[in-house]
C-alpha positions as CSV (number, residue, x, y, z in Angstrom):
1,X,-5.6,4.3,4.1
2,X,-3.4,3.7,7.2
3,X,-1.3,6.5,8.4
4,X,2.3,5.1,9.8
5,X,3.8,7.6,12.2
6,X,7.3,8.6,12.8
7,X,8.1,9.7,16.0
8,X,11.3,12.2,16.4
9,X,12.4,13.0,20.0
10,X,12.6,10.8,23.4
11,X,11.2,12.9,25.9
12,X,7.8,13.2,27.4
13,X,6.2,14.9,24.8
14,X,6.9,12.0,22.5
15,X,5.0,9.8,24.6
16,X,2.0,12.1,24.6
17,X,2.3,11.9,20.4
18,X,2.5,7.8,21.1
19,X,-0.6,7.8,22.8
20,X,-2.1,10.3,20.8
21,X,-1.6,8.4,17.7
22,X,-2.2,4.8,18.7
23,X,-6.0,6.2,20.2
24,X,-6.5,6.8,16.3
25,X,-7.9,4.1,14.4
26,X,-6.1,3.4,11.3
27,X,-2.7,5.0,12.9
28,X,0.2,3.1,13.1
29,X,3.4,4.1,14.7
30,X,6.6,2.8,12.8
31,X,9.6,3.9,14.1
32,X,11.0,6.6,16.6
33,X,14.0,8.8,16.4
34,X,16.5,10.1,19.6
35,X,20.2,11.1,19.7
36,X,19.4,9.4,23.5
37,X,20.4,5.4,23.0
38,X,18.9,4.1,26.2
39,X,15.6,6.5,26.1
40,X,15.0,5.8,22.4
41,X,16.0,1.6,22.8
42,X,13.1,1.9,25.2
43,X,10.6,4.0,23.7
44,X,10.9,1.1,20.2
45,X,10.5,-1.9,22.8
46,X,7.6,-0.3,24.6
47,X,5.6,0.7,21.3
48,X,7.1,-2.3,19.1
49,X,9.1,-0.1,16.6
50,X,12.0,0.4,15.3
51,X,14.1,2.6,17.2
52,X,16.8,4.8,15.2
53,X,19.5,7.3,16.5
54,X,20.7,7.9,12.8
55,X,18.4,10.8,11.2
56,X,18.8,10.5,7.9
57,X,18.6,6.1,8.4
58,X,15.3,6.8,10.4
59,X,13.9,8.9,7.5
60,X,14.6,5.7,5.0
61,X,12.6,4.1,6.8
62,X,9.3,2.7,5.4
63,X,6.4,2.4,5.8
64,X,6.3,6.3,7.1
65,X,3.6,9.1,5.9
66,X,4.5,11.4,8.4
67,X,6.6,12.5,11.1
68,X,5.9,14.0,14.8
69,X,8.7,16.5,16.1
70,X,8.9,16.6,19.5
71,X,12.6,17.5,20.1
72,X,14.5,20.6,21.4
73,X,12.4,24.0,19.6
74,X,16.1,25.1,18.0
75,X,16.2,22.1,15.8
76,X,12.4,21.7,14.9
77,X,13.0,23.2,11.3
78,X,16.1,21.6,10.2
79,X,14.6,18.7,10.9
80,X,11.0,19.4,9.6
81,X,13.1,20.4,5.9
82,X,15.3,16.7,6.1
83,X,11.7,14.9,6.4
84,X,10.2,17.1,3.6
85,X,13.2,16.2,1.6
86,X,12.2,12.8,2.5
87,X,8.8,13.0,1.2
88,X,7.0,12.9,4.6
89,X,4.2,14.7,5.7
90,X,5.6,17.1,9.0
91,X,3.6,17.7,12.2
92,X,5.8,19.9,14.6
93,X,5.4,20.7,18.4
94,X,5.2,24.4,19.3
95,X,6.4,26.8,18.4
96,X,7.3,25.8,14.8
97,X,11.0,26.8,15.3
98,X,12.7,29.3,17.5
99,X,13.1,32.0,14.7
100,X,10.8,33.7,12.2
101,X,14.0,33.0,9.4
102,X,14.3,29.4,10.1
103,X,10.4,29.1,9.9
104,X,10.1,30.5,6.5
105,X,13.0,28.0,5.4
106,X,10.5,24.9,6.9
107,X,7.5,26.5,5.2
108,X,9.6,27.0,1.4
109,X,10.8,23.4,1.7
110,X,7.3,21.7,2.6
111,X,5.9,23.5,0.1
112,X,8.5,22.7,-2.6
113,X,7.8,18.9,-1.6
114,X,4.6,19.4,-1.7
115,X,3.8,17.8,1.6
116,X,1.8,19.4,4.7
117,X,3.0,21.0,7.2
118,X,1.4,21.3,10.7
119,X,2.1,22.7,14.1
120,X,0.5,21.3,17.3
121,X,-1.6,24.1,18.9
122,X,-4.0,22.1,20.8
123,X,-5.5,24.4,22.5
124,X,-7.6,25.7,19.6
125,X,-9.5,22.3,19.6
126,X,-11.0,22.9,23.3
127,X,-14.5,23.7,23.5
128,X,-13.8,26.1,26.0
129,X,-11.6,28.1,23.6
130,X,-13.9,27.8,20.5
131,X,-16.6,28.9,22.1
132,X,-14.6,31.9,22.9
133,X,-13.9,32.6,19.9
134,X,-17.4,31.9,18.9
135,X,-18.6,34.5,21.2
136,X,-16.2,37.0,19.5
137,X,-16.5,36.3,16.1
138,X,-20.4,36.8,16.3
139,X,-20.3,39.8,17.5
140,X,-21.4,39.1,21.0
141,X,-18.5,41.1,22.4
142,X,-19.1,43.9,19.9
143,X,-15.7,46.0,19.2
144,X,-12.9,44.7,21.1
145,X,-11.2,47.0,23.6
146,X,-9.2,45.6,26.0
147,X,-7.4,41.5,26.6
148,X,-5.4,40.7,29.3
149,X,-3.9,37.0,29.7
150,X,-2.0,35.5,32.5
151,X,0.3,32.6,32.4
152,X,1.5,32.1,36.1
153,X,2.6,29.4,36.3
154,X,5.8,27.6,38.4
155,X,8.6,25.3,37.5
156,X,11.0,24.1,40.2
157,X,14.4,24.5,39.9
158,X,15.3,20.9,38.8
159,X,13.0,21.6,35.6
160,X,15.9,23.4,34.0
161,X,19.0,22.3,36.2
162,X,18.1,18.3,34.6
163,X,17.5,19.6,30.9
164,X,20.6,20.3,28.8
165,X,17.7,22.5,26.4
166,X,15.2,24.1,28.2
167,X,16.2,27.7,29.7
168,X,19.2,27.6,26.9
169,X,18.5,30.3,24.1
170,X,20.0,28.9,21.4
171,X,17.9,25.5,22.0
172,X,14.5,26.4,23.8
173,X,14.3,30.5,21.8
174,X,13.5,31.6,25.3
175,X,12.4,30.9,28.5
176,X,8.7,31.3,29.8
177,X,7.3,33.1,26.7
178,X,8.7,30.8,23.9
179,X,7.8,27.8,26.0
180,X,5.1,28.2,28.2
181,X,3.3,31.6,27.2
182,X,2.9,31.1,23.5
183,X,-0.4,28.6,23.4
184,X,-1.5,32.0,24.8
185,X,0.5,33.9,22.2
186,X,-1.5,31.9,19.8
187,X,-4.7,31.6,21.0
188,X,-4.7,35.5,21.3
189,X,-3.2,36.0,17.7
190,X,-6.0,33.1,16.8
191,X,-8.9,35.1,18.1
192,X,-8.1,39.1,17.4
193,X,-5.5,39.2,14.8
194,X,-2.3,40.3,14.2
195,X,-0.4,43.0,16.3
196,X,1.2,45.7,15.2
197,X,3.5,46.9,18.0
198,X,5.3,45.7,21.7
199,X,6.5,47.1,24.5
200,X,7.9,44.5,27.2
201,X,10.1,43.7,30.4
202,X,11.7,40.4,31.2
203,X,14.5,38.7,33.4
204,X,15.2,35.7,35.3
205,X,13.5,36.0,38.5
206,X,14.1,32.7,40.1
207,X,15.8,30.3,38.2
208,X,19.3,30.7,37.0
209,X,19.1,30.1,33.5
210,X,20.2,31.9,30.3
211,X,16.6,33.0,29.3
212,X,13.6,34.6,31.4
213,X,11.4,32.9,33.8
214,X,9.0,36.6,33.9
215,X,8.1,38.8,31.3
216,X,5.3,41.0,31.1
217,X,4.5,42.9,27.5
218,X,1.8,45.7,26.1
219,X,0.5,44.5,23.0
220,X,-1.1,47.2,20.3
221,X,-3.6,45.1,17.7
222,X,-4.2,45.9,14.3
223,X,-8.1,46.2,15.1
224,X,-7.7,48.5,17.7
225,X,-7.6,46.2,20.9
226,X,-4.8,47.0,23.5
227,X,-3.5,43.8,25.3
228,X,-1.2,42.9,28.4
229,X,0.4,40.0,28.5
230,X,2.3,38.2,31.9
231,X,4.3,34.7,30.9
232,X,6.3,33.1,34.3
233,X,7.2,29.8,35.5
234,X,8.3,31.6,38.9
235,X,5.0,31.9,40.7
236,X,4.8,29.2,43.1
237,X,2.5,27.0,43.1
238,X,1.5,28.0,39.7
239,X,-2.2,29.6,38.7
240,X,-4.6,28.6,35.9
241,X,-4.2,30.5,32.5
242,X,-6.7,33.4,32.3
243,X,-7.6,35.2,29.3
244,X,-10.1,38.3,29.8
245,X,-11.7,39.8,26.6
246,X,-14.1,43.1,26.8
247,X,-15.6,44.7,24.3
248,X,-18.3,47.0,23.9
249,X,-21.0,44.4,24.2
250,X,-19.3,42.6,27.3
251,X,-16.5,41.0,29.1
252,X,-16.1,37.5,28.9
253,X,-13.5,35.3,31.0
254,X,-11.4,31.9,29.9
255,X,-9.9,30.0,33.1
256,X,-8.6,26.6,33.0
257,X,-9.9,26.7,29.3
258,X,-13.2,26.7,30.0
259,X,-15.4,30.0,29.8
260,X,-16.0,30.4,33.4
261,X,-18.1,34.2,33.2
262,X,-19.8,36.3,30.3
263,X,-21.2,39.4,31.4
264,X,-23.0,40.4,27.9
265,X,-25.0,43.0,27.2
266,X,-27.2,40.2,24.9
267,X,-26.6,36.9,26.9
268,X,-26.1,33.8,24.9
269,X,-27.7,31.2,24.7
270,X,-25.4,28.1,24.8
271,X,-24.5,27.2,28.6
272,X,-21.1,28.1,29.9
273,X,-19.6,24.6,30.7
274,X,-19.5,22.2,27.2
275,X,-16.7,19.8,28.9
276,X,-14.8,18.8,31.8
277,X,-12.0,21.3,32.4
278,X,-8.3,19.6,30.3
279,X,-6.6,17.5,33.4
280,X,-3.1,18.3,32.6
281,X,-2.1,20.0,35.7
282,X,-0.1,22.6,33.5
283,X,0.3,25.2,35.9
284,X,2.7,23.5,38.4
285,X,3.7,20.4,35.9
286,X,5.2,20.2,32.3
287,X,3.7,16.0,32.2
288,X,0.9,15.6,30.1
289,X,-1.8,12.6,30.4
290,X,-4.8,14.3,29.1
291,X,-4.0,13.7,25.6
292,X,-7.4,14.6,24.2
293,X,-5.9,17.5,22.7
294,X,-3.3,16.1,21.2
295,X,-4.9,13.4,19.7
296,X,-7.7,16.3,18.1
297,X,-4.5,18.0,16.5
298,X,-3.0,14.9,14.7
299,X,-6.9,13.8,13.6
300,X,-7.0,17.1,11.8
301,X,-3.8,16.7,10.6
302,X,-4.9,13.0,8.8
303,X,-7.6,14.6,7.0
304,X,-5.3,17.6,5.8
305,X,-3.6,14.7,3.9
306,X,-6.3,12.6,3.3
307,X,-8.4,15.4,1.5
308,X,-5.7,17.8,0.8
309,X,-7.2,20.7,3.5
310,X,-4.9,23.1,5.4
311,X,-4.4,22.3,8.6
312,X,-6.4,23.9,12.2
313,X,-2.7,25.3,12.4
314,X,-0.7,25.1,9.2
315,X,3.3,26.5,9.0
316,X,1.8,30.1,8.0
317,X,-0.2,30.3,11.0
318,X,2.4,28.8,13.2
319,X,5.1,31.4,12.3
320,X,3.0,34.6,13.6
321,X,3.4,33.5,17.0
322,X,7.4,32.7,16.7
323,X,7.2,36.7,15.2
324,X,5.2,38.3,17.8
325,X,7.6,36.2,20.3
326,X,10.9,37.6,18.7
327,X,9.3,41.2,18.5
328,X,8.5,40.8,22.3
329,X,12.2,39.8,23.2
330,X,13.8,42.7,21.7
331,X,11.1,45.3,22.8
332,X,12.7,44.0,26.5
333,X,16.1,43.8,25.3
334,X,16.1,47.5,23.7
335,X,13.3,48.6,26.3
336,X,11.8,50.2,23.1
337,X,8.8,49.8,21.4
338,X,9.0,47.5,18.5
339,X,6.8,47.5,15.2
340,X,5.9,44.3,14.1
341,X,6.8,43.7,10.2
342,X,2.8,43.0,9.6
343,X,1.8,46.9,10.4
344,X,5.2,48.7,8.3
């Protein structure tokens, strides 16, 4: 059956989830949502849809069998529970919501509507990043012992100073861990589990905003594995995400996303490079125009609906990393260690 697309939010991201979509055959996009007149009037003459800056009229509208969030992260689950209300399937950008509470709100009202609920994690559809975690969940690193992962990354001034929400707590949750660090935050809860405990540092190192542009944290695992963790957008020019993972069979490093060494003790066999690196230039740039993994998100999200499947990334999932997150802010607020509710 055709899948008609909603689109809520007028930024940049929305555009990605445009082109995401329309490279989908059988996806249609319908209408788009934006408290921004002249950005959303623009988006609807561009993609040939109706353009709404009414919530509740854009909901009405029909045809519509699910909705893309890409607005500020503070309002992702109040509006995620109006479209569930509404009967329509919801697909959110990360993270889920700024707040563990709100999130389990989102999750009770998707399920009481009986509608799916996704979260765009992209990253977990690289190659690069499942063959990582194929290499761990084989058994080729043996026991875990030790990850380290680096977001370095750098945003110029202007990148908050021009945004009414980014930088602002009560919108954005955060500042370079809520935003940029928690794909990692993800992808490291994705491949070793949950963690149990957090100690962590953070301020505002070069940008004068309300949240932190540098945090570093100690994470404790439930299976053992200790983990440090550095989130920025205050390193100029911005480095490559790396993710190191040892164990007692080897060491093993993502960069770029793509698996770029694996010192094992029993080599495998599959080459190191399965793809071209992703082209978003990430590390210096929020713009996106590689929109492969995007597009990999929402297909798995059709055939959630389609066949009635989970999700790669379903509301359940997507509210661990918002917990580690808020565990990590007030282990640096406190300058305490924090226990994670998973390990009392």
């Amino acid at each position: 059956m055709a899948m008609h697309v909603g689109l809520i939010g007028a930024g940049n991201i929305t555009e990605t989830h445009a082109r995401a979509a329309l490279a989908i055959p059988g996806v249609e996009l319908t209408a788009i949502f934006g408290d921004n007149d002249d950005k959303v009037q623009r988006l609807g003459k561009e993609y040939g849809v109706a353009s709404y800056t009414d919530f509740n009229r854009f909901l009405d509208h029909r045809p519509m069998t699910f909705v893309v969030i890409g607005s500020p992260s503070g309002v992702h689950a109040a509006q995620g529970i109006e479209a569930a209300r509404h009967g329509l399937h919801v697909l959110t950008e990360k993270p889920i919501d700024i707040s563990a509470r709100k999130t389990d709100e989102l999750i009770l009202e998707t399920d009481k509507a009986g509608v799916k609920l996704g979260v765009i994690y992209q990253d977990r559809f690289k190659p690069g990043i499942q063959f990582l975690k194929q290499l761990y969940t084989s058994g080729k690193l043996g026991k875990p012992i030790l990850a380290e992962a680096r977001v370095k990354w750098y945003r110029p001034p202007e990148y908050y100073s021009q945004s009414r929400w980014r930088g602002v707590t009560a919108a954005d949750g955060g500042g370079a861990l809520m935003n940029q660090g928690i794909h990692t935050v993800d992808l490291l809860l994705w491949l070793l589990g949950d963690v149990t405990a957090v100690q962590a540092q953070m301020k505002s190192a070069l940008h004068k905003i309300e949240s932190e542009d540098t945090l570093t944290a100690l994470l404790e695992f439930a299976n053992g594995t200790m983990g440090t963790f550095i989130a920025t957008t205050s390193v100029y020019p911005g480095y490559p995400r790396r993710v190191e993972l040892s164990g007692t069979e080897g060491t093993v490093i993502l960069e770029n996303d793509r698996v770029i060494q694996a010192d094992l003790k029993t080599p495998s066999s599959q080459p190191l490079t399965l793809e071209e690196a992703d082209k978003n230039p990430s590390a210096s740039s929020p713009l996106i125009s590689d929109i492969r993994g995007h597009k990999a998100v929402m297909e798995d999200f059709i055939r959630a609906i389609e066949t009635g499947a989970i999700p790669a990334c379903d509301g359940r999932e997507g509210r661990r990393s918002v917990a580690l997150v808020e565990a990590v802010y007030a282990a640096a607020r406190t300058g305490k260690r924090v226990i994670l509710e998973t390990a009392r």
